[in-house]
Backbone as a chain_set.jsonl record, in Angstrom:
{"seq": "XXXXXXXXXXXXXXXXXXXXXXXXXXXXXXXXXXXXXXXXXXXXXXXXXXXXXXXXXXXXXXXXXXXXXXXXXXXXXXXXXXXXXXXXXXXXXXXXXXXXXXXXXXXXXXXXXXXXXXXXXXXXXXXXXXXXXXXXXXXXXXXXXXXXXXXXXXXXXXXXXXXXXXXXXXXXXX", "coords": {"N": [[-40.337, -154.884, -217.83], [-36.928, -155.189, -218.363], [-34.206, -157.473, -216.789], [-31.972, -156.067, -216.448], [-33.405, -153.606, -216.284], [-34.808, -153.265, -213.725], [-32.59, -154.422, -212.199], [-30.436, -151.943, -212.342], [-32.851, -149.433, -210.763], [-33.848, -150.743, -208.615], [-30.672, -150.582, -207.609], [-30.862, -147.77, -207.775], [-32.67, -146.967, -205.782], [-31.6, -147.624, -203.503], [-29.323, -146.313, -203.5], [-30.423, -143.384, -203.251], [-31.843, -144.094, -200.728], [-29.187, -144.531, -199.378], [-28.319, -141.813, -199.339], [-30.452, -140.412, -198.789], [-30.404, -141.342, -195.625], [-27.917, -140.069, -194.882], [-27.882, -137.594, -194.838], [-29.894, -137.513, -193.201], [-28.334, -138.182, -191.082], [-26.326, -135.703, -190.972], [-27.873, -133.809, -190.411], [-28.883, -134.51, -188.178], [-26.517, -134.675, -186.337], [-25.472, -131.53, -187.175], [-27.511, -130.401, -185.866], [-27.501, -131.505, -182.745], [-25.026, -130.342, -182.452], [-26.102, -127.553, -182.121], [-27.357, -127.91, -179.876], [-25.734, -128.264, -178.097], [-23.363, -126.17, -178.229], [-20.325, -124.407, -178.38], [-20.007, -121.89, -177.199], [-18.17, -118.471, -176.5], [-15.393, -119.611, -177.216], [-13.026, -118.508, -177.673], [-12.337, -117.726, -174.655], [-12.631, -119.857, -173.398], [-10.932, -121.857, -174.225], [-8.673, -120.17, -173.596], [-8.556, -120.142, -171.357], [-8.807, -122.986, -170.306], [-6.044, -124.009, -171.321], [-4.415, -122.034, -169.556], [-4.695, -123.522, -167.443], [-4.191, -126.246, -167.925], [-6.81, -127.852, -168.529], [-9.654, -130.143, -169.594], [-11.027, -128.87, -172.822], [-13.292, -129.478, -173.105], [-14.538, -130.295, -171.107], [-14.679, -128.11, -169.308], [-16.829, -126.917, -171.183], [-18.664, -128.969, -170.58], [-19.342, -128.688, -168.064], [-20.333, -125.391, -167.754], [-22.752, -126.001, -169.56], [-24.087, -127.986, -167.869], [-24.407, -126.206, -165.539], [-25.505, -123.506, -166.186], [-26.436, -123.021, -168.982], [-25.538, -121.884, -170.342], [-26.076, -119.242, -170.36], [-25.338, -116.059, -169.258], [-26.06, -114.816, -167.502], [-27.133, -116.075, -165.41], [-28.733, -117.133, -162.059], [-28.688, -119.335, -159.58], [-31.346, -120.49, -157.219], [-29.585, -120.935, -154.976], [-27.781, -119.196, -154.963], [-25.45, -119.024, -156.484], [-24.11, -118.032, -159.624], [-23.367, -117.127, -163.077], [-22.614, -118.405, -165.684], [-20.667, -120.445, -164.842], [-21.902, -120.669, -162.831], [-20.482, -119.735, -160.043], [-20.656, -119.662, -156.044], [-21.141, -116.652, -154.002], [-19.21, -116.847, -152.268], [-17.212, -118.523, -152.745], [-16.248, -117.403, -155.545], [-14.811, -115.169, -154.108], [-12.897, -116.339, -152.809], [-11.42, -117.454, -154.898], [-11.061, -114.493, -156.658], [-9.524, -113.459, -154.68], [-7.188, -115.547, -154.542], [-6.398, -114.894, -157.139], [-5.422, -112.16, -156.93], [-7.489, -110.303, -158.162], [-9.445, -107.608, -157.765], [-12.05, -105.866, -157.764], [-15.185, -107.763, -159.129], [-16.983, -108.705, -161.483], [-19.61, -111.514, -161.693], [-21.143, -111.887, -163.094], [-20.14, -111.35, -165.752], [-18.715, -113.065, -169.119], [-15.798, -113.798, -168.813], [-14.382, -113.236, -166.406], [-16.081, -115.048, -165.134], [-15.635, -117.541, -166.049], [-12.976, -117.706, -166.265], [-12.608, -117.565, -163.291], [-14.269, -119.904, -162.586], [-12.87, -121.89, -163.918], [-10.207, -121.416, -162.708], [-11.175, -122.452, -160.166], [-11.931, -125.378, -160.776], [-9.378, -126.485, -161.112], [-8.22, -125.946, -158.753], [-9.894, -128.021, -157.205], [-9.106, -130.114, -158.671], [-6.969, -130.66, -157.762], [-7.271, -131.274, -155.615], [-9.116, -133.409, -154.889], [-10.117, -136.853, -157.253], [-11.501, -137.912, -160.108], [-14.937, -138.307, -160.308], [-15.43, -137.254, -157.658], [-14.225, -134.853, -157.937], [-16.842, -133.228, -159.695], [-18.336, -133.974, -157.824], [-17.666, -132.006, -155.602], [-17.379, -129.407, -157.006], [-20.182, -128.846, -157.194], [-21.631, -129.763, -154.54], [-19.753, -128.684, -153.027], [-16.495, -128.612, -151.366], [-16.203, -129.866, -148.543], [-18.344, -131.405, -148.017], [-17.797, -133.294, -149.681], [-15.717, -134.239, -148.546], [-16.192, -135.378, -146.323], [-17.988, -137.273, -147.065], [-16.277, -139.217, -148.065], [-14.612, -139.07, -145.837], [-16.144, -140.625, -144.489], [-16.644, -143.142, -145.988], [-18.372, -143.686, -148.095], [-20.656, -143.013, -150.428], [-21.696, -140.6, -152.953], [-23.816, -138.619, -151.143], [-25.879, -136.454, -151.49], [-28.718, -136.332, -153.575], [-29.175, -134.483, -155.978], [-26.667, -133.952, -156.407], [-25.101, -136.138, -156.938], [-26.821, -136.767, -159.558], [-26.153, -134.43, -160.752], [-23.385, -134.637, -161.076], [-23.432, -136.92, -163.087], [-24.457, -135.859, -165.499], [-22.826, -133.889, -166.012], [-20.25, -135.786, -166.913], [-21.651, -137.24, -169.358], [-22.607, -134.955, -170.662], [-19.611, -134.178, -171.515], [-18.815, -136.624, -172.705], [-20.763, -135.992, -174.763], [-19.716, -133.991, -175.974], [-17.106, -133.972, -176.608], [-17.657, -135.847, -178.413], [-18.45, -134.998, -180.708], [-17.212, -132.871, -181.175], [-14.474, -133.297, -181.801]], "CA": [[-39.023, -154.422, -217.455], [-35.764, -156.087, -218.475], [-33.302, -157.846, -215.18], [-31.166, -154.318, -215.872], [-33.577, -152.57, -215.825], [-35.156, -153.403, -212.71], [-31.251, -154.042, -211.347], [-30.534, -150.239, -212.034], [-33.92, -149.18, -210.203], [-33.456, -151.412, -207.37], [-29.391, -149.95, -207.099], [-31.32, -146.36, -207.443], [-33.222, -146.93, -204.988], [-30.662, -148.076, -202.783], [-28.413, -144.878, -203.486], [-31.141, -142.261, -202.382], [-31.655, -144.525, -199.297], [-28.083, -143.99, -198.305], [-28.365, -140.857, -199.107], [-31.345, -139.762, -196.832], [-29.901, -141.309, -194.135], [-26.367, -139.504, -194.399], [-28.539, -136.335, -194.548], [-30.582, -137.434, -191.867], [-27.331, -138.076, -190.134], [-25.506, -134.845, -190.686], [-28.834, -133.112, -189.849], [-28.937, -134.463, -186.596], [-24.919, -133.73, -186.42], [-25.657, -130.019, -187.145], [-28.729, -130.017, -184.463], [-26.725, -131.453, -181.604], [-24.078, -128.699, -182.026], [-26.59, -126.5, -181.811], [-28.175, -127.804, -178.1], [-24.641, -128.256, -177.786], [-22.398, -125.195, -178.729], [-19.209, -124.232, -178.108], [-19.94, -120.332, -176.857], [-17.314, -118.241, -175.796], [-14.503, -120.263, -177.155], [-11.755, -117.685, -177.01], [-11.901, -117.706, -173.13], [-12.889, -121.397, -172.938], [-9.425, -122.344, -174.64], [-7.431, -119.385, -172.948], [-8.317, -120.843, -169.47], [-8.469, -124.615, -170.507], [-4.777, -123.779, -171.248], [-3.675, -121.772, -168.044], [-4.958, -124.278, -166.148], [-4.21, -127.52, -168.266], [-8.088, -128.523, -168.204], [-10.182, -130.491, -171.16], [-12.143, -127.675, -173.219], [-14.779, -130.267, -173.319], [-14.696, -130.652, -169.307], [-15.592, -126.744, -169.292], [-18.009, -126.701, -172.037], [-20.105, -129.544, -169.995], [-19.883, -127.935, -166.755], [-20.861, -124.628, -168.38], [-24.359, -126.623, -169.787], [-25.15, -128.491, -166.971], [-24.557, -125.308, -164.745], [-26.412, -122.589, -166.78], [-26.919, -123.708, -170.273], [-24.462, -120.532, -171.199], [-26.691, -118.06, -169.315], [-24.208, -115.3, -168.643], [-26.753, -113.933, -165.759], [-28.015, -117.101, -164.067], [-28.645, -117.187, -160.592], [-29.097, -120.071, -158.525], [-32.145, -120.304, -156.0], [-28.843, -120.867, -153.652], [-27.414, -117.976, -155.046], [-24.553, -119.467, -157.213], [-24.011, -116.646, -160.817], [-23.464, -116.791, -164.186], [-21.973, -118.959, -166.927], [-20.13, -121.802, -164.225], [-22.424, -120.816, -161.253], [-19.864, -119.753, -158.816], [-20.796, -119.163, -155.325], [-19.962, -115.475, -153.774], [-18.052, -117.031, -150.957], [-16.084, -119.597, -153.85], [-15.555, -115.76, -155.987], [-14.458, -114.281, -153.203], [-11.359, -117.584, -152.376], [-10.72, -117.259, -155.937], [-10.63, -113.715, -156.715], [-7.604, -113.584, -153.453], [-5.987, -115.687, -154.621], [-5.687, -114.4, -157.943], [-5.347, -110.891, -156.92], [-8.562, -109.649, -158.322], [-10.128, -106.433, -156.821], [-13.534, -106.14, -157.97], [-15.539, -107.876, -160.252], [-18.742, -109.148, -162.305], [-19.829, -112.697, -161.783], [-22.454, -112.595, -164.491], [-18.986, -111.132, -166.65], [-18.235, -114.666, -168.976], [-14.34, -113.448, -168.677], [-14.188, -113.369, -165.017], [-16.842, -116.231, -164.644], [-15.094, -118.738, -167.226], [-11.639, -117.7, -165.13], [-12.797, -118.24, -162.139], [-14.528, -121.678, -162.924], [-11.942, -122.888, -164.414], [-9.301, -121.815, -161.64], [-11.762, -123.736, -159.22], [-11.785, -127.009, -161.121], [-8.078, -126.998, -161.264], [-7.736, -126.086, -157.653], [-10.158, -129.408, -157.07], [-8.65, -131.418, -159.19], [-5.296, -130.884, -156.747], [-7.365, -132.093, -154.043], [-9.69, -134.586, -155.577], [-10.195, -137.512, -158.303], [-12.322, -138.312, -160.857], [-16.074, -137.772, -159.986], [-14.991, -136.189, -156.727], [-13.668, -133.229, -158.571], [-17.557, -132.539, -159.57], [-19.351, -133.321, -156.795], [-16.934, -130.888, -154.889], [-17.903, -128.243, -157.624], [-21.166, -128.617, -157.239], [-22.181, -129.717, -153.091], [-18.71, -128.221, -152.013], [-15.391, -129.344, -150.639], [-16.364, -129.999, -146.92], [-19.525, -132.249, -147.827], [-17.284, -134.291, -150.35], [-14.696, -134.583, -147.774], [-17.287, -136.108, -144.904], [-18.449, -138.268, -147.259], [-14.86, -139.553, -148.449], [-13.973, -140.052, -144.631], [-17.028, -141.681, -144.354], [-16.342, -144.015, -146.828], [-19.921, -143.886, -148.734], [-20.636, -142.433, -151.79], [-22.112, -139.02, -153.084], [-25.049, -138.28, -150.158], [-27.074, -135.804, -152.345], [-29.516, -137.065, -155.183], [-28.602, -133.463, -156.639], [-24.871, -133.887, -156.994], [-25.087, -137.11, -158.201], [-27.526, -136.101, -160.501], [-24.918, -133.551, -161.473], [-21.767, -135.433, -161.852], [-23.851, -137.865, -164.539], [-24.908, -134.864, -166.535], [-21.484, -133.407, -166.222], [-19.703, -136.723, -167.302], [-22.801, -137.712, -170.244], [-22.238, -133.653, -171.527], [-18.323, -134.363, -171.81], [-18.826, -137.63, -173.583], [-21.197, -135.324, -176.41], [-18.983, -132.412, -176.581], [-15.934, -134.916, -176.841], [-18.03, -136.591, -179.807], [-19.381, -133.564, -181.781], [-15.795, -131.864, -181.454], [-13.24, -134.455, -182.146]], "C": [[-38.033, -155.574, -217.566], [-35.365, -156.343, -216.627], [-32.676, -156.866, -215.3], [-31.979, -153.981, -215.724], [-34.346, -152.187, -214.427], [-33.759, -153.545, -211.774], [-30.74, -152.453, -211.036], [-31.59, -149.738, -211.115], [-33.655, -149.803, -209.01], [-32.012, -149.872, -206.937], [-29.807, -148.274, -207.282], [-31.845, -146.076, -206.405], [-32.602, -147.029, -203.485], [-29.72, -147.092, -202.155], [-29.331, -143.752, -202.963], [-31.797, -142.951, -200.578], [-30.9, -143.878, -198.441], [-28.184, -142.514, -198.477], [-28.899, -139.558, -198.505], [-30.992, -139.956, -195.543], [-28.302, -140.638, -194.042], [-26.951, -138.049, -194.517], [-29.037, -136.327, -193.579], [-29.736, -137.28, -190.344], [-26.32, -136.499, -189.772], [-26.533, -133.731, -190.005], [-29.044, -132.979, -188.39], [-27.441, -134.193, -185.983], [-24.918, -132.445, -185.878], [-26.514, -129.796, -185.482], [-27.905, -130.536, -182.973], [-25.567, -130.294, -181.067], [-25.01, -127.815, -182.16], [-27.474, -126.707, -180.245], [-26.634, -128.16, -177.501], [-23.411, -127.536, -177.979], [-21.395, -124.938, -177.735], [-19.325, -122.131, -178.088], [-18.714, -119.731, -176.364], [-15.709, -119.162, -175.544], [-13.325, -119.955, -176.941], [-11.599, -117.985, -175.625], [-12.107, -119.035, -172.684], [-11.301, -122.366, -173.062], [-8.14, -121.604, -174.24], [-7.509, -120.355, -171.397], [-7.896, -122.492, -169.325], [-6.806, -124.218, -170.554], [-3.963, -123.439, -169.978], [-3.776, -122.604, -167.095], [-5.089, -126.162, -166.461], [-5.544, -128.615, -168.231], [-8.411, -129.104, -170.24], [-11.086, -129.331, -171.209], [-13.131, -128.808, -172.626], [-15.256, -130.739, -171.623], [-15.515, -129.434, -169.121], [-16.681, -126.554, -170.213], [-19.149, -127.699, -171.131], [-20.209, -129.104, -168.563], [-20.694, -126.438, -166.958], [-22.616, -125.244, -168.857], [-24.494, -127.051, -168.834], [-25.271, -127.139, -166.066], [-25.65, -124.246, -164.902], [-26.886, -122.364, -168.257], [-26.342, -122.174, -170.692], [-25.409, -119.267, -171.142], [-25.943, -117.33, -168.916], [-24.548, -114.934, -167.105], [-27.07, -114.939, -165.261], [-27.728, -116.931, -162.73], [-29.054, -118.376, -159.942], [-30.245, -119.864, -157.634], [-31.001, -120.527, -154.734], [-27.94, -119.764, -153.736], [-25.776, -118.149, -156.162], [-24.822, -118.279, -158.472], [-23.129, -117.291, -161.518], [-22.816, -118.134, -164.484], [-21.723, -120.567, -166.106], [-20.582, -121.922, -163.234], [-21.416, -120.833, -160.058], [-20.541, -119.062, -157.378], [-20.469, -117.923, -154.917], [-18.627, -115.812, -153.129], [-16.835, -117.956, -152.093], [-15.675, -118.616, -155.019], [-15.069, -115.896, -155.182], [-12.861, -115.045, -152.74], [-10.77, -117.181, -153.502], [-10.262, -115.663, -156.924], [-8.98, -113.053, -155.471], [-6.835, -113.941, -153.591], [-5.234, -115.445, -155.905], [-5.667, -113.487, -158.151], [-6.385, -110.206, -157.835], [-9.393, -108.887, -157.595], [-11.858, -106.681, -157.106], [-13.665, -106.688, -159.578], [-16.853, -107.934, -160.183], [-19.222, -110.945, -162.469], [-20.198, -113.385, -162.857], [-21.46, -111.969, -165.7], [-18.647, -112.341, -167.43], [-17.191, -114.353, -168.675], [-14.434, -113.864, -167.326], [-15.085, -114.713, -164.469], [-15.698, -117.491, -164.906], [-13.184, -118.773, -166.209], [-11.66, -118.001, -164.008], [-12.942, -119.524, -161.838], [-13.171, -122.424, -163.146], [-10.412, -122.959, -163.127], [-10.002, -122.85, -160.299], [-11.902, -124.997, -159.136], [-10.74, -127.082, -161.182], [-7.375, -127.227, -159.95], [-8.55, -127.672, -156.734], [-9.62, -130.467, -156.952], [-7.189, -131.796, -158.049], [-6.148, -131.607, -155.989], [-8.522, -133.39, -154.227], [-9.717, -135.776, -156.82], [-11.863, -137.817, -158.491], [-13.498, -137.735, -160.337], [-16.556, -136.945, -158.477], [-14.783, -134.838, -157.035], [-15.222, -132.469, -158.679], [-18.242, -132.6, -158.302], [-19.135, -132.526, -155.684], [-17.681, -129.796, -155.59], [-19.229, -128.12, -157.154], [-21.827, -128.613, -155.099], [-20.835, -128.894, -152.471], [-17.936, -129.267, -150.901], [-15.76, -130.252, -149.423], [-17.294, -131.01, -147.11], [-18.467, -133.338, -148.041], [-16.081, -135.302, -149.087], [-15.043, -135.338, -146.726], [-17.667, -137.114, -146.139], [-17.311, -139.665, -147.479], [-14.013, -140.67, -147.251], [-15.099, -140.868, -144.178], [-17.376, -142.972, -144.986], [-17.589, -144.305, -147.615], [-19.79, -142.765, -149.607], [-21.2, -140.72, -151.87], [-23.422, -139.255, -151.956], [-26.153, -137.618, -150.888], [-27.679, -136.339, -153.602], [-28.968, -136.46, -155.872], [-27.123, -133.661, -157.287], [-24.936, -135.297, -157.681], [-26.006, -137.317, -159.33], [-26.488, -135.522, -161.941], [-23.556, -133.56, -162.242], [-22.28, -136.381, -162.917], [-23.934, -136.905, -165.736], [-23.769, -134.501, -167.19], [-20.894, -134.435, -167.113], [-20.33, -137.03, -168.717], [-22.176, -136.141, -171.179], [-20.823, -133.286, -171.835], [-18.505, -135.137, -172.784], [-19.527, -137.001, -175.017], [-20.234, -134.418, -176.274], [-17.655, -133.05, -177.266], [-16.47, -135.509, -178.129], [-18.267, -135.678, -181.036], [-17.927, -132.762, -181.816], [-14.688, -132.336, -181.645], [-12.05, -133.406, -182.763]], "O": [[-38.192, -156.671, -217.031], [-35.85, -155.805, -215.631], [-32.55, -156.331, -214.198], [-31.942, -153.68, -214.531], [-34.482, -151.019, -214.063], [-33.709, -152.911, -210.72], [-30.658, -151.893, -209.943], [-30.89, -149.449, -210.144], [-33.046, -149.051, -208.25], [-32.159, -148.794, -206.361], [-28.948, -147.493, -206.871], [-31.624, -144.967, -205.917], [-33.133, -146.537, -202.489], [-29.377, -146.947, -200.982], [-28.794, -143.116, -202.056], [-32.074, -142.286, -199.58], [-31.142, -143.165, -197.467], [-28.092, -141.95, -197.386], [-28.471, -138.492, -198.062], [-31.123, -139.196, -194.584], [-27.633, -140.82, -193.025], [-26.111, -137.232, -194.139], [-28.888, -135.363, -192.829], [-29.995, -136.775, -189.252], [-25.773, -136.233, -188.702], [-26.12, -132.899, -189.197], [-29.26, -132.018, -187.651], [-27.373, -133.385, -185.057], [-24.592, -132.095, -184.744], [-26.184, -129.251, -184.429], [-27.799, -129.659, -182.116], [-25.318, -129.708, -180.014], [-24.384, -126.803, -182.475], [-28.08, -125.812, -179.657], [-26.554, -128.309, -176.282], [-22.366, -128.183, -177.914], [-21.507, -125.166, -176.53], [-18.775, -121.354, -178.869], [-18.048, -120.523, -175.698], [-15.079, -119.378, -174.509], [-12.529, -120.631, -176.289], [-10.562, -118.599, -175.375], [-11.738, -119.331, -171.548], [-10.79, -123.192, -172.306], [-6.984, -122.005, -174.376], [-6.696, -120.976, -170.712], [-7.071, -123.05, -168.603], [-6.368, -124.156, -169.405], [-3.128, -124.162, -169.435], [-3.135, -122.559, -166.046], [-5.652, -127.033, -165.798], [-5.452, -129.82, -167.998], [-7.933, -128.824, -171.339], [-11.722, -128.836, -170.278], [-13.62, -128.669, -171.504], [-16.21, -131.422, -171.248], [-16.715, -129.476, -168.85], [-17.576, -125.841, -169.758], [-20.31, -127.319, -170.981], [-21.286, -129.227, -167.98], [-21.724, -126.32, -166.294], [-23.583, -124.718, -168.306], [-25.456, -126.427, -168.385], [-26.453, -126.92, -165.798], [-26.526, -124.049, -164.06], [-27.711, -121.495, -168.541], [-27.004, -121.472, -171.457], [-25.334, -118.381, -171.994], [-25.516, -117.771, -167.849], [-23.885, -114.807, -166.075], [-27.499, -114.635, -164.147], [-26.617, -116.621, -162.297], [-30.258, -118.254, -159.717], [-30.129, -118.751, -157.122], [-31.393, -120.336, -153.583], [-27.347, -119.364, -152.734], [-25.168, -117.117, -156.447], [-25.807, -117.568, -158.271], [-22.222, -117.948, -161.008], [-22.516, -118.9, -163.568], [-22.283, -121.602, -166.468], [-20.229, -122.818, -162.468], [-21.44, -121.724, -159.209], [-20.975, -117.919, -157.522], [-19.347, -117.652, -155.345], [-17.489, -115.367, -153.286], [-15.621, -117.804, -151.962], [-14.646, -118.99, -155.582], [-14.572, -117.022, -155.16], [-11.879, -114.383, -152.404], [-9.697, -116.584, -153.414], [-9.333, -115.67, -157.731], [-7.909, -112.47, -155.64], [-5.746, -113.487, -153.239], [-4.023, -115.608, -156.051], [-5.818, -113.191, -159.337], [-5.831, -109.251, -158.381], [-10.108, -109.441, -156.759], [-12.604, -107.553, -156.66], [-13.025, -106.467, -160.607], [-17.661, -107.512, -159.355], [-19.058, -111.462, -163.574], [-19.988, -114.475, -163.39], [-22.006, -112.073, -166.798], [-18.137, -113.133, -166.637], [-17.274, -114.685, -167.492], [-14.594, -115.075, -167.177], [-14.739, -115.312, -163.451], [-15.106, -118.158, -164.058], [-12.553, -119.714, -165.727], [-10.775, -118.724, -163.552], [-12.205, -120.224, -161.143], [-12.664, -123.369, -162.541], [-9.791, -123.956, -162.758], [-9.42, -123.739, -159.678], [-11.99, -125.709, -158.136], [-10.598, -128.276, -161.445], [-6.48, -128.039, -159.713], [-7.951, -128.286, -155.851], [-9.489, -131.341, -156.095], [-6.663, -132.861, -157.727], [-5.732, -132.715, -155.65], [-8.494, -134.298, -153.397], [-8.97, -135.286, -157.667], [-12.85, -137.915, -157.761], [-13.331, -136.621, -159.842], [-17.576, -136.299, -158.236], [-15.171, -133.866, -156.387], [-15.339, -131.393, -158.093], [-18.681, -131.608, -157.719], [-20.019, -132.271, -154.865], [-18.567, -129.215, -154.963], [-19.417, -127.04, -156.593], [-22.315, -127.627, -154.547], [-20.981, -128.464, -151.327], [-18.312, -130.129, -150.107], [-15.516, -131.454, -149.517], [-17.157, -131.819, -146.192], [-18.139, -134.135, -147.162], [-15.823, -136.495, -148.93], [-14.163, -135.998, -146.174], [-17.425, -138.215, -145.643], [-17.523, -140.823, -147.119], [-13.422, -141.75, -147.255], [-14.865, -141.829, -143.445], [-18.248, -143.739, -144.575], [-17.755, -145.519, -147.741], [-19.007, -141.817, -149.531], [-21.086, -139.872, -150.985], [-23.995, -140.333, -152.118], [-27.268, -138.137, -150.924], [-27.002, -136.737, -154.549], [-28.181, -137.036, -156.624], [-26.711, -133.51, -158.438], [-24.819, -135.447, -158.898], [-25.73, -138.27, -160.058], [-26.22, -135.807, -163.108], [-22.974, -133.036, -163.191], [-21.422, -136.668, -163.753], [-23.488, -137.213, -166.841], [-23.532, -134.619, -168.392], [-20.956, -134.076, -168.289], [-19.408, -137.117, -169.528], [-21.444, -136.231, -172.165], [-20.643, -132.196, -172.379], [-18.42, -134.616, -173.897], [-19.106, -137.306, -176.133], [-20.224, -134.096, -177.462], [-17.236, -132.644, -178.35], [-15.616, -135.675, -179.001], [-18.18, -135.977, -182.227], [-17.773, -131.969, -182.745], [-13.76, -131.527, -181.639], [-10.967, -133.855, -183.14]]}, "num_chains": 1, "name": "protein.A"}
């Protein structure tokens, strides 16, 4: 073999390199949006709107909550899509004049959720906001005046997941 022709061969070799790994890369691309989808985007981007939230805030509370389970139930009894409590329905259907509904509904779930993280966010910051969502106002608030951090393994558990499943949805959806 001539120095071209071993230079060509080499720089061939070189070019299907990069080119497995930018396959390998869009492959794994594709596969993350798929343990990571964007379900139910119509109502994800109507409410993000009414209520000035990041989509990508609701899309990772949505996965860590019920991995887009319309019916989930909680062993504490929390339902569907954002896991709202009845008693945390029941504040937020009052106050937005809603008669009856469907928890495990995404429409009414995804509305609800999302009016609950906005009514939070009025009364909390930053990683406060979830571990309100998740242990509830009253804990967060004892811990707050107690001056010590999240109390439950669970919630802080929760607010990493939450925060970690923003940071991919924020990357994969640019």
């Amino acid at each position: 073999m001539t120095d071209i022709e071993v230079k060509t061969e080499t720089q061939n070799k070189f070019i299907v390199a990069i080119f497995a790994l930018a396959l390998a890369a869009a492959f794994c691309f594709f596969a993350a949006r798929a343990v990571f989808p964007k379900k139910y985007a119509g109502l994800v981007e109507r409410e993000a709107a009414r209520y000035g939230l990041d989509e990508n805030e609701i899309y990772a509370v949505i996965t860590a909550e019920s991995g887009f389970d319309p019916s989930a139930v909680s062993r504490s009894g929390a339902k569907g899509l954002m896991q709202l409590m009845p008693s945390t329905a029941e504040f937020c259907a009052s106050v937005l004049g809603v008669g009856e509904y469907d928890l495990c509904e995404p429409e009414t779930n995804i509305r609800f959720g999302c009016f609950y993280l906005d009514y939070l966010k009025a009364r909390f910051d930053g990683d406060n906001v979830y571990a309100a969502y998740n242990a509830g106002e009253g804990n967060v608030r004892l811990w707050l005046e107690s001056g010590g951090g999240i109390a439950f393994e669970e919630t802080r558990t929760y607010v990493s997941r939450v925060n970690l499943y923003r940071k991919i949805y924020s990357f994969l959806y640019k």
